[in-house]
LOTORDREN-820815 format. One record per atom (N, C-alpha, C, O): residue in one letter; x, y, z. Coordinates in pm, whole numbers, plus 50000, padded with zeros to 5 digits. Last residue first. Layout:
% residues N
AXYZ
...
//
This chain:
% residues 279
X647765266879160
X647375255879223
X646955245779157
X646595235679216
X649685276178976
X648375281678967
X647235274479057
X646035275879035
X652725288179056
X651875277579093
X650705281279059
X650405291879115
X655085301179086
X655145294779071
X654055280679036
X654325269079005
X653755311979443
X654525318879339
X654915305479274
X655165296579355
X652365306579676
X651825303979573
X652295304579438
X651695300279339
X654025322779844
X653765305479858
X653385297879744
X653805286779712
X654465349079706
X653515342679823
X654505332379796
X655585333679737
X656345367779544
X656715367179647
X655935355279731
X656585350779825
X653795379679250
X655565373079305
X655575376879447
X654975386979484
X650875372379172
X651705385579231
X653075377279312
X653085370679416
X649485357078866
X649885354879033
X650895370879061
X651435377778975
X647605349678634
X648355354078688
X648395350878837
X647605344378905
X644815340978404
X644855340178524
X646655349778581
X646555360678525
X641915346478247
X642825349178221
X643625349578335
X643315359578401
X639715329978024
X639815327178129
X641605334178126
X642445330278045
X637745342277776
X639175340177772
X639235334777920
X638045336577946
X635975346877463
X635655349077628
X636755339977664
X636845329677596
X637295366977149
X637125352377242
X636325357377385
X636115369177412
X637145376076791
X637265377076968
X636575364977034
X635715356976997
X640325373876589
X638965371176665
X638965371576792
X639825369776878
X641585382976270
X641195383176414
X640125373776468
X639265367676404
X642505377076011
X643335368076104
X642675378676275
X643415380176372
X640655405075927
X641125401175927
X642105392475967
X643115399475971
X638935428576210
X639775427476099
X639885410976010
X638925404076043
X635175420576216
X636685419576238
X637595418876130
X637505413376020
X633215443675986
X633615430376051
X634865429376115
X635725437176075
X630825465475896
X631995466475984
X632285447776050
X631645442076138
X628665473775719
X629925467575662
X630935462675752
X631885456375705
X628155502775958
X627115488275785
X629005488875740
X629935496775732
X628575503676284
X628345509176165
X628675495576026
X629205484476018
X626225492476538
X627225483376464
X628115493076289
X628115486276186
X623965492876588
X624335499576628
X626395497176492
X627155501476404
X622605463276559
X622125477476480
X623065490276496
X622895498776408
X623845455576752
X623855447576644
X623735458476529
X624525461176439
X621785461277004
X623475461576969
X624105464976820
X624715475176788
X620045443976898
X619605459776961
X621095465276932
X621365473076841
X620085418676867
X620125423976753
X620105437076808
X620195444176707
X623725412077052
X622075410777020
X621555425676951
X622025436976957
X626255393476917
X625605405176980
X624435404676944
X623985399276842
X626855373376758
X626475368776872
X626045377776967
X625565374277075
X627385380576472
X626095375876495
X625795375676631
X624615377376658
X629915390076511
X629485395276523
X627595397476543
X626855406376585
X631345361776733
X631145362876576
X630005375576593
X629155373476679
X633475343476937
X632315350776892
X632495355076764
X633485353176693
X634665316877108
X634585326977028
X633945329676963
X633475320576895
X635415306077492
X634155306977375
X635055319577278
X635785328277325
X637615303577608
X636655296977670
X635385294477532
X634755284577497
X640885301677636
X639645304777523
X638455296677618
X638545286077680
X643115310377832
X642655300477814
X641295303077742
X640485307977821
X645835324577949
X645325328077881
X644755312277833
X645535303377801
X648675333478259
X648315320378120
X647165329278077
X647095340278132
X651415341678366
X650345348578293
X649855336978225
X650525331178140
X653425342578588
X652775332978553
X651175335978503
X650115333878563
X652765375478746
X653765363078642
X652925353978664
X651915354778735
X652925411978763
X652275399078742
X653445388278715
X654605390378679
X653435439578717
X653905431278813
X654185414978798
X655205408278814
X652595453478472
X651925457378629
X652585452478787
X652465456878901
X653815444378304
X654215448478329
X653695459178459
X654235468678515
X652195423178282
X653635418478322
X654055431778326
X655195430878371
X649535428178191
X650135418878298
X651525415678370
X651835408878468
X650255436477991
X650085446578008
X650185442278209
X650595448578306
X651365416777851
X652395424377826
X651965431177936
X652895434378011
X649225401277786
X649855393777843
X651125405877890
X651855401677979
X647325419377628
X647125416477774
X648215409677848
X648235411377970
X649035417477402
X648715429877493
X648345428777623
X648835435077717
X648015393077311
X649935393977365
X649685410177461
X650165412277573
X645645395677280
X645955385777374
X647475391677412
X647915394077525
X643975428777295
X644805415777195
X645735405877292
X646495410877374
X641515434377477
X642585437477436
X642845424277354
X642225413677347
X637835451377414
X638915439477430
X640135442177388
X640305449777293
X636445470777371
X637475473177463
X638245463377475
X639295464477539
X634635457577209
X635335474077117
X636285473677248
X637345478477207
X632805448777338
X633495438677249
X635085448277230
X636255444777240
X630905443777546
X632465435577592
X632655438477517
X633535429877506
X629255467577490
X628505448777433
X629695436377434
X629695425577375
X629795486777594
X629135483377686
X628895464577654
X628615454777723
X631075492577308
X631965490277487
X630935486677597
X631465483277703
X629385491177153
X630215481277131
X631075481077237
X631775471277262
X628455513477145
X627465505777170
X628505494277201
X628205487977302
X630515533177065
X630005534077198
X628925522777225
X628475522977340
X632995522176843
X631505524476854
X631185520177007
X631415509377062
X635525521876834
X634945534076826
X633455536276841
X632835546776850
X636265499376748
X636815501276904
X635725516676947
X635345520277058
X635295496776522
X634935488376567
X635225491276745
X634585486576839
X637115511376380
X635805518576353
X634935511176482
X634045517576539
X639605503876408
X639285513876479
X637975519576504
X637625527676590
X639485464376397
X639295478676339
X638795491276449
X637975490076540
X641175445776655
X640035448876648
X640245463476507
X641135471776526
X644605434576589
X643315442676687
X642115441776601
X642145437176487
X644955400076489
X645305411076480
X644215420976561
X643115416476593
X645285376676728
X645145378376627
X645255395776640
X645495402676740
X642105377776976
X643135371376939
X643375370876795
X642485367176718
X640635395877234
X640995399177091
X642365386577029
X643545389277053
X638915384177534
X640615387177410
X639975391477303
X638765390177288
X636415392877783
X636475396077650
X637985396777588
X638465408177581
X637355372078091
X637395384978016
X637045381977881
X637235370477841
X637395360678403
X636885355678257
X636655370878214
X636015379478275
X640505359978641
X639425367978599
X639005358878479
X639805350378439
X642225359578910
X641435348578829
X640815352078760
X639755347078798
X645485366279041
X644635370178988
X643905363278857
X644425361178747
X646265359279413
X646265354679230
X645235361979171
X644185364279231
X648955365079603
X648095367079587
X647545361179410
X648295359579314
X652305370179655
X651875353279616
X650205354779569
X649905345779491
X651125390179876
X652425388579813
X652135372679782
X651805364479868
X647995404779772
X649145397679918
X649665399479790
X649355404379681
X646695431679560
X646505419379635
X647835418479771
X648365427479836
X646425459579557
X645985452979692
X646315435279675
X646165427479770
X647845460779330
X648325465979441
X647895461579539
X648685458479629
X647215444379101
X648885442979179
X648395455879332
X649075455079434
X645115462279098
X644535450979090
X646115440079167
X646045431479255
X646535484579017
X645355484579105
X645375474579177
X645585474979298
X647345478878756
X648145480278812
X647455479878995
X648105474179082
X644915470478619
X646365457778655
X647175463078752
X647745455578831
X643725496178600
X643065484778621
X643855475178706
X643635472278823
X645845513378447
X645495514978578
X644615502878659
X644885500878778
X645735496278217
X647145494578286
X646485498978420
X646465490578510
X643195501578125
X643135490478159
X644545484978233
X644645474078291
X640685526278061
X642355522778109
X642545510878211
X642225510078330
X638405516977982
X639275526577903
X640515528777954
X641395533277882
X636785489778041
X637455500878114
X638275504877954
X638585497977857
X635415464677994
X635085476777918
X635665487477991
X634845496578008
X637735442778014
X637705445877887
X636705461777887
X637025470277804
X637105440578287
X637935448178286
X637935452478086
X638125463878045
X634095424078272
X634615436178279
X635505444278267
X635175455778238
X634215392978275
X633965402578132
X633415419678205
X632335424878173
X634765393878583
X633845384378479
X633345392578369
X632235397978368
X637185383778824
X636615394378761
X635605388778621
X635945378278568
X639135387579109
X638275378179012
X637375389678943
X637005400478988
X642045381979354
X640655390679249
X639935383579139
X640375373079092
X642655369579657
X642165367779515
X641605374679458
X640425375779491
X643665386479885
X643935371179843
X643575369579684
X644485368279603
X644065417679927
X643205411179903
X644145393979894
X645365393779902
X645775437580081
X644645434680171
X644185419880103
X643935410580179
X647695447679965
X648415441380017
X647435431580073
X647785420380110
X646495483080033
X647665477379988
X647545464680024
X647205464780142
X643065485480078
X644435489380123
X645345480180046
X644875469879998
X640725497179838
X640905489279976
X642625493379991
X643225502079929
X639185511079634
X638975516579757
X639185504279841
X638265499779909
X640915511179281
X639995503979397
X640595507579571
X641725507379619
X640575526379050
X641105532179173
X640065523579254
X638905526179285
X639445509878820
X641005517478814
X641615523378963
X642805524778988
X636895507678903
X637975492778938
X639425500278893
X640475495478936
X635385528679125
X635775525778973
X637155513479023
X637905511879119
X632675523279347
X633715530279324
X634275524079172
X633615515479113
X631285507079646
X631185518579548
X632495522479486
X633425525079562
X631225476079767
X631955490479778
X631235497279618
X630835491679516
X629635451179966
X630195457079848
X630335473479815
X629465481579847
X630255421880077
X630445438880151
X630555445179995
X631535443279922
X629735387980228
X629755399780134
X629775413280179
X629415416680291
X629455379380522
X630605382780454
X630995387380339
X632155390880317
X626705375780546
X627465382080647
X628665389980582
X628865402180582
X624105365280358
X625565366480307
X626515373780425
X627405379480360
X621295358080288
X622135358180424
X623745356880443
X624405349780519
X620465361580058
X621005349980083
X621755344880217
X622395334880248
X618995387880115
X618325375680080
X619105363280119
X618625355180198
X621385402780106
X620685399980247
X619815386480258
X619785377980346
X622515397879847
X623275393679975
X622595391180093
X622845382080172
X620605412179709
X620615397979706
X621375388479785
X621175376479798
X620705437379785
X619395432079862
X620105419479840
X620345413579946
X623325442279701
X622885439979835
X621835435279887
X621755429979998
X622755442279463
X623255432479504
X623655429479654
X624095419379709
X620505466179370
X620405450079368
X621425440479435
X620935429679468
X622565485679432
X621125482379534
X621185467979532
X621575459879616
X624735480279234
X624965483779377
X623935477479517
X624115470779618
X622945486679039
X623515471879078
X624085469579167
X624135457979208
X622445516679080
X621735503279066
X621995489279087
X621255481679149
X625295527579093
X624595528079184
X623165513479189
X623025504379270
X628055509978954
X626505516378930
X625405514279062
X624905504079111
X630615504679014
X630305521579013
X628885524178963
X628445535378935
X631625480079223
X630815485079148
X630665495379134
X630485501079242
X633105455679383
X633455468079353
X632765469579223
X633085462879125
X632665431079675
X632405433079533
X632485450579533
X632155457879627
X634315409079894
X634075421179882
X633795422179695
X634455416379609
X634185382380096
X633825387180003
X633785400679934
X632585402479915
X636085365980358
X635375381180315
X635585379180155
X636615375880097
X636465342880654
X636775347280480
X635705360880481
X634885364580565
X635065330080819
X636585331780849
X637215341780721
X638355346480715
X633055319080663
X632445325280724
X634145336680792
X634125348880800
X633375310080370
X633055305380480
X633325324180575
X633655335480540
X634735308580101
X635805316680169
X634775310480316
X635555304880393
X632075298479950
X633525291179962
X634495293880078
X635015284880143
X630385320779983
X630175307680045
X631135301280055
X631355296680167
X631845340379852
X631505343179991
X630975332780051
X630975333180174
X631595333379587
X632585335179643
X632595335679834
X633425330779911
X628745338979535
X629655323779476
X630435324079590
X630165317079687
X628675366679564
X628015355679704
X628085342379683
X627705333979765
X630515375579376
X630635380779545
X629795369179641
X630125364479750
X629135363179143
X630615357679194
X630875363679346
X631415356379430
X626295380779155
X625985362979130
X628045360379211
X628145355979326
X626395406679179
X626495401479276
X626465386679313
X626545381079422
X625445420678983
X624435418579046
X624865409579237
X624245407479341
X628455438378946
X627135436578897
X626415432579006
X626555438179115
X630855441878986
X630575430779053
X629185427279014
X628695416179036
X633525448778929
X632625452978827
X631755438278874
X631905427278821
X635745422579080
X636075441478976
X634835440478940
X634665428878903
X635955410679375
X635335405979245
X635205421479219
X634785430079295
X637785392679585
X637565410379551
X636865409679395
X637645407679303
X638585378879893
X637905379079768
X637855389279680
X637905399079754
X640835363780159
X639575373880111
X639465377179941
X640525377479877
X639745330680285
X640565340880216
X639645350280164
X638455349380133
X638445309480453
X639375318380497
X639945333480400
X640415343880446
X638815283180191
X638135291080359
X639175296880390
X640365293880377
X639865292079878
X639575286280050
X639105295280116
X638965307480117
X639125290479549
X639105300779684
X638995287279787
X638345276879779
X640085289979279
X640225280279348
X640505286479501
X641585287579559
X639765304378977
X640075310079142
X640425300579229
X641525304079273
X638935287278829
X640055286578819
X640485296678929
X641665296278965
X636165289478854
X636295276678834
X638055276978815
X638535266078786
X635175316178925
X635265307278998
X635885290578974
X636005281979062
X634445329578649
X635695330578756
X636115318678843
X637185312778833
X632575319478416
X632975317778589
X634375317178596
X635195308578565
X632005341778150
X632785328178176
X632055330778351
X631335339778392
X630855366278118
X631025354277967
X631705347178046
X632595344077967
X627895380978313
X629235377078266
X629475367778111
X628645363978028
X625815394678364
X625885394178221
X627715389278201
X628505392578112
X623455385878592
X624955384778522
X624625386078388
X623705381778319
X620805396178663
X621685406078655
X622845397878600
X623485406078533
X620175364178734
X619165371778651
X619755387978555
X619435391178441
X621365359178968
X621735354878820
X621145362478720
X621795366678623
X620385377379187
X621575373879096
X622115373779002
X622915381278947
X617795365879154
X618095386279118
X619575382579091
X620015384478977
X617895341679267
X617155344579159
X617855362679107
X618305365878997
X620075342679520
X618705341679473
X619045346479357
X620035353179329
X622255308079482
X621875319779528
X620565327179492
X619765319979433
X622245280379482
X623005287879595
X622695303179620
X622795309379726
X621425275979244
X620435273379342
X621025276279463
X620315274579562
X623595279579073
X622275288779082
X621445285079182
X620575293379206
X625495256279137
X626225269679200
X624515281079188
X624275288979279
X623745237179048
X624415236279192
X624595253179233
X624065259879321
X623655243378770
X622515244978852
X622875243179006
X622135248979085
X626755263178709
X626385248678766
X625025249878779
X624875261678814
X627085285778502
X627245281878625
X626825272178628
X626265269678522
X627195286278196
X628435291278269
X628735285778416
X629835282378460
X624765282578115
X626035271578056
X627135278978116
X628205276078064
X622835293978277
X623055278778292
X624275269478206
X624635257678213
X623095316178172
X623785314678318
X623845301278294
X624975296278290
X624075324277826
X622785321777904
X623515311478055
X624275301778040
X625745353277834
X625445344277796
X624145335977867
X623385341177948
X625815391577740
X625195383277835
X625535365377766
X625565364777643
X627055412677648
X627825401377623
X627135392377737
X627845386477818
X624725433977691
X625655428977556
X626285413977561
X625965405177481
X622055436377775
X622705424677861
X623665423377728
X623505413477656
X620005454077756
X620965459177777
X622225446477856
X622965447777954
X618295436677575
X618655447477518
X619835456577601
X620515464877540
X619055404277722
X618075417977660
X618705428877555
X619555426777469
X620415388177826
X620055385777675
X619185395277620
X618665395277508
X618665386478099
X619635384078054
X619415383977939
X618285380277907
X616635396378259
X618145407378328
X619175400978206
X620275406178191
X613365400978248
X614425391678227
X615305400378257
X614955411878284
X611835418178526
X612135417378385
X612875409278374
X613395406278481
X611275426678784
X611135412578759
X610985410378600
X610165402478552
X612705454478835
X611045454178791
X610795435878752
X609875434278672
X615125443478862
X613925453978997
X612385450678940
X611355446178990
X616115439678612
X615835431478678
X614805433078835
X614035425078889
X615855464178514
X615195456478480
X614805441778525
X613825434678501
X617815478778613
X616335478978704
X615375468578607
X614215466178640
X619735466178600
X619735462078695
X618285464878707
X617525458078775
X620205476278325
X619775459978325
X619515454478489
X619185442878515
X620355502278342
X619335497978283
X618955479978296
X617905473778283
X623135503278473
X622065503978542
X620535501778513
X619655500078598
X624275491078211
X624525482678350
X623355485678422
X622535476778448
X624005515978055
X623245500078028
X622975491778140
X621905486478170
X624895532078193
X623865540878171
X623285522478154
X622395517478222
X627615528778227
X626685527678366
X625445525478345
X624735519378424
X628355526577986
X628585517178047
X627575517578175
X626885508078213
X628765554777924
X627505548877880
X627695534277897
X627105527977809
X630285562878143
X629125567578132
X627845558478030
X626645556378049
X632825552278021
X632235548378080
X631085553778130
X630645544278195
X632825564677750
X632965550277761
X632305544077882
X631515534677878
X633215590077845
X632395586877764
X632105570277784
X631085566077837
X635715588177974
X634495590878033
X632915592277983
X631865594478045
X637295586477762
X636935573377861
X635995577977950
X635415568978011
X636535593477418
X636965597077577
X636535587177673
X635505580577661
X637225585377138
X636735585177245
X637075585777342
X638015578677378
X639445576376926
X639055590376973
X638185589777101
X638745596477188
X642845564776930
X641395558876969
X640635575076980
X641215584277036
X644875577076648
X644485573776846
X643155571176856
X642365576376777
X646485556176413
X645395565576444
X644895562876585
X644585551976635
//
């Protein structure tokens, strides 16, 4: 049975939360664990107090990632950056301190709101080398070939086409280029249809997660190699918040031999230096 929802559905009401959690953070509201923070965790067990005191406050406050990218990106000075679904902007100005000043940061966002916020938080931090673009992570607005590293933090799971995503994502990087992302798996059998089907449940990471061998397939066949897959955390339908939660249609649990995870999911693009190598 075909998924019924339209991806422009999907993503519309993806913007509609994202941009709700950005102004909530505008208005000096909590930004995490709210009502529109689905797969928010709490920042301090993801980032370092090192890595939060690097940047301002509006940042963190806006992640609603499930892992750090950053801890298996392994960015140098010098290289350029490309963080998918960049939110507030906490991994673009992670990232943009490492890469130094010789280096570029670039973050790709389609909500105008988090858009604002993460520029002010670039200026705040005096970020030169952040730059962040407007636009959908299926059709990213840079050139062939341009990027060094993509990174990405429990987003690509809520896209509705997620081959255009990989395939994108192969296109700008270099040759040897890597791709570092923390995503929403499905490990084990899929997710129930009823469960992929609920519009509350694509904004809350969960209903868009792919099944681990899917992702690994969907990676390889974009280009990719040296595909690993690393559990970071697994969830339980308790771990959505109760606003979410409600949304949820009565009775609905993971299938059976499933579960979903926050995944560290890495690859490389054949041809660099790097080929062969996760560093």
């Amino acid at each position: 049975m075909a998924l019924e929802v339209k991806p422009e559905e999907i993503r519309e009401v993806v913007r509609e939360q994202y941009a709700a959690a950005a102004r909530q953070v505008q208005e000096q509201a909590s930004g995490c664990c709210s009502s529109t923070a689905g797969c928010c965790s709490s920042q301090s067990r993801i980032y370092s107090h090192r890595e939060l005191g690097e940047i301002p406050a509006g940042a963190a406050l806006a992640s609603m990632g499930c892992g750090n990218p950053l801890l298996l990106a392994q960015l140098k000075p010098g290289e350029v950056v490309l963080d998918l679904g960049s939110g507030g902007g906490i991994d673009v100005l992670l990232s943009a301190r490492r890469v130094g000043p010789t280096g570029k940061a670039y973050g790709l966002d389609m909500t105008d709101e988090m858009l604002d916020l993460a520029r002010a938080n670039a200026r705040s931090a005096g970020a030169s080398n952040a730059e962040f673009l407007k636009g959908q992570i299926e059709a990213i607005p840079l050139p062939d070939a341009s990027v060094d590293v993509i990174i990405s933090n429990c987003v690509i799971n809520l896209s509705a086409d997620k081959d255009a995503v990989l395939r994108e994502a192969y296109r700008v990087l270099k040759p040897g280029g890597r791709f570092a992302v923390a995503d929403i798996v499905v490990q084990g059998k899929p997710l129930a249809l009823e469960a992929r089907e609920a519009l509350a449940l694509w904004a809350g990471c969960v209903a868009g997660a792919l099944e681990e061998s899917e992702y690994r397939q969907k990676l390889a066949a974009a280009g990719f190699g040296n595909v690993a897959v690393e559990v970071i955390r697994a969830y339980t339908l308790a771990d959505l918040p109760d606003e979410i939660r409600r949304e949820v249609p009565e009775g609905l649990k993971p299938s059976s031999g499933s579960q979903v995870v926050s995944a560290f999911v890495r690859a490389t693009k054949p041809g660099g230096p790097s080929e062969g190598s996760h560093g």
